[in-house]
C-alpha positions, 0 to 999 in steps of 0.5 A: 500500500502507497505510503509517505512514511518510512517502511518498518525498520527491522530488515533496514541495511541503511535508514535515515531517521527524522534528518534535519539537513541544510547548505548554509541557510537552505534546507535540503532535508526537513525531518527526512525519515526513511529505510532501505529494505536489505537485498534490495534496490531501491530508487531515490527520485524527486526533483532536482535539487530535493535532497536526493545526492545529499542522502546518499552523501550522508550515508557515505559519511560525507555530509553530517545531519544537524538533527536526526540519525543516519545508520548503515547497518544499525550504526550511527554514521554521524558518530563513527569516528575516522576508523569506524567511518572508513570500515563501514566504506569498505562495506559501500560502493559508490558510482559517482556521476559520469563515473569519475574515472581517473584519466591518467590511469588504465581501466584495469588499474582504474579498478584495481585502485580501491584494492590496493588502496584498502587491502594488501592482497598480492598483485597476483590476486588483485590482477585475478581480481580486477579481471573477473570484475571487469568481466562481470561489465563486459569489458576485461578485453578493454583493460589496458586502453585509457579512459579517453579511449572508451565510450561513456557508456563503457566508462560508466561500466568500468566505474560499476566493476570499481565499485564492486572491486571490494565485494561491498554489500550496499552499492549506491549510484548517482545517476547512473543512466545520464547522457547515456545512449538507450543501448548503454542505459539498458546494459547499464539497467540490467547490470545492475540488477543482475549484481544486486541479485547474484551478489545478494547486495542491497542498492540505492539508485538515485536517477531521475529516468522513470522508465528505466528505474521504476523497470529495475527497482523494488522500492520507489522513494519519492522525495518531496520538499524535504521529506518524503511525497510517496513511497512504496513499490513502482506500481504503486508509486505509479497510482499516486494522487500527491500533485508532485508525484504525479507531476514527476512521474508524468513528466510535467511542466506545471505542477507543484515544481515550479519552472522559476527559481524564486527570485524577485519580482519580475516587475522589480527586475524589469520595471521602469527603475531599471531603464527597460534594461536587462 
């Protein structure tokens, strides 16, 4: 059943708890309360600029709330220090946006990185390693070329396999799908589900393509002004009557978004005073 309240806790891998968060003086979040179901994928969506990086900023330990908690797996995040933060990375990936690659570095040791940065395994193991996960994206033929050699879709797949290098069991993606082509964004849709699947991970996808996240996700989070507008499962989600949902998910002009930033009046700015100049 559609609900604007957070799912019971009790199977939650990560969950954010009446958080109270802002950029100076702009609030982003306002008492934001909300749980990610273990094993699943779950989609954050909402309009631009409605919170939706920040959470997963909070949940990596980037960012701290002013009020409320953020737990990954029952932990306080906001009050892990250096070491326990840095313990409870090892067990997240990240997928940034435009897959944050580095240029001077190869593919293959693009995603050895996390590997020799976290771990001492041998070189043996980590080559064994980065190549069963580049194969697992398709691309262990393109381990040696460069960045600058390869497709942004193909980039977004070799920032997949590194965020996957560690066997972490919460992966977050932001924005994986955008300025990819419908071939890319496809792979891309269908890579992600079979990982979530056959390594028994639980994600958190923030995207802002419907079609292809409301297809890939078990829970839709809807998040409004600060808080929550509707969750609950694709369909369900679908079915909404709250104004901004069904503005977002029909991809409408008008509607609760609006399409001016608030600003001054348009007569202040364009009145007589101002010489009709712009």
């Amino acid at each position: 059943m559609l609900s604007s309240s957070p799912s019971p806790s009790s199977a939650a891998f990560a969950e954010l708890r009446d958080v109270h968060f802002s950029y100076g003086d702009r609030p982003i979040l306002r008492g934001l309360s909300l749980a990610v179901p273990r094993g699943k994928v779950t989609a954050i969506m909402g309009a631009s600029g409605g919170g939706k990086t920040t959470v997963l900023r909070l949940l990596s330990g980037q960012q701290k709330a002013q009020r409320g908690q953020v737990l990954f797996d029952g932990q306080d995040v906001g009050r892990m220090d250096m070491v326990q933060l840095y313990a409870a990375r090892r067990r997240m990936g990240m997928l940034f946006q435009f897959g944050a690659l580095f240029t001077d570095m190869t593919v293959f040791e693009n995603v050895a990185f996390p590997l020799r940065e976290h771990t001492d395994l041998p070189e043996a193991l980590v080559r064994d390693i980065v190549l069963m996960k580049l194969n697992a994206v398709g691309l262990r033929g393109a381990r040696d070329l460069m960045p600058g050699q390869i497709s942004g879709g193909m980039a977004r797949r070799v920032a997949l396999a590194r965020s996957i290098a560690l066997d972490p069991e919460l992966v977050m993606y932001d924005e994986p799908f955008a300025g990819l082509d419908p071939i890319s964004l496809g792979t891309a849709a269908q890579l992600i589900r079979q990982l979530n699947d056959a390594m028994g991970l639980t994600t958190i996808l923030v995207s802002h393509d419907i079609e292809a996240t409301f297809q890939l996700a078990d829970h839709v989070i809807i998040l409004g002004p600060g808080t929550i507008a509707a969750q609950g499962t694709p369909d369900e989600v679908r079915q909404s009557t709250d104004a901004l949902v069904h503005q977002f998910v029909n991809a409408l002009p008008t509607g609760p978004v609006p399409f001016h930033y608030p600003g001054a009046d348009a007569a202040q700015d364009f009145g007589p005073h101002n010489g009709g100049r712009l």
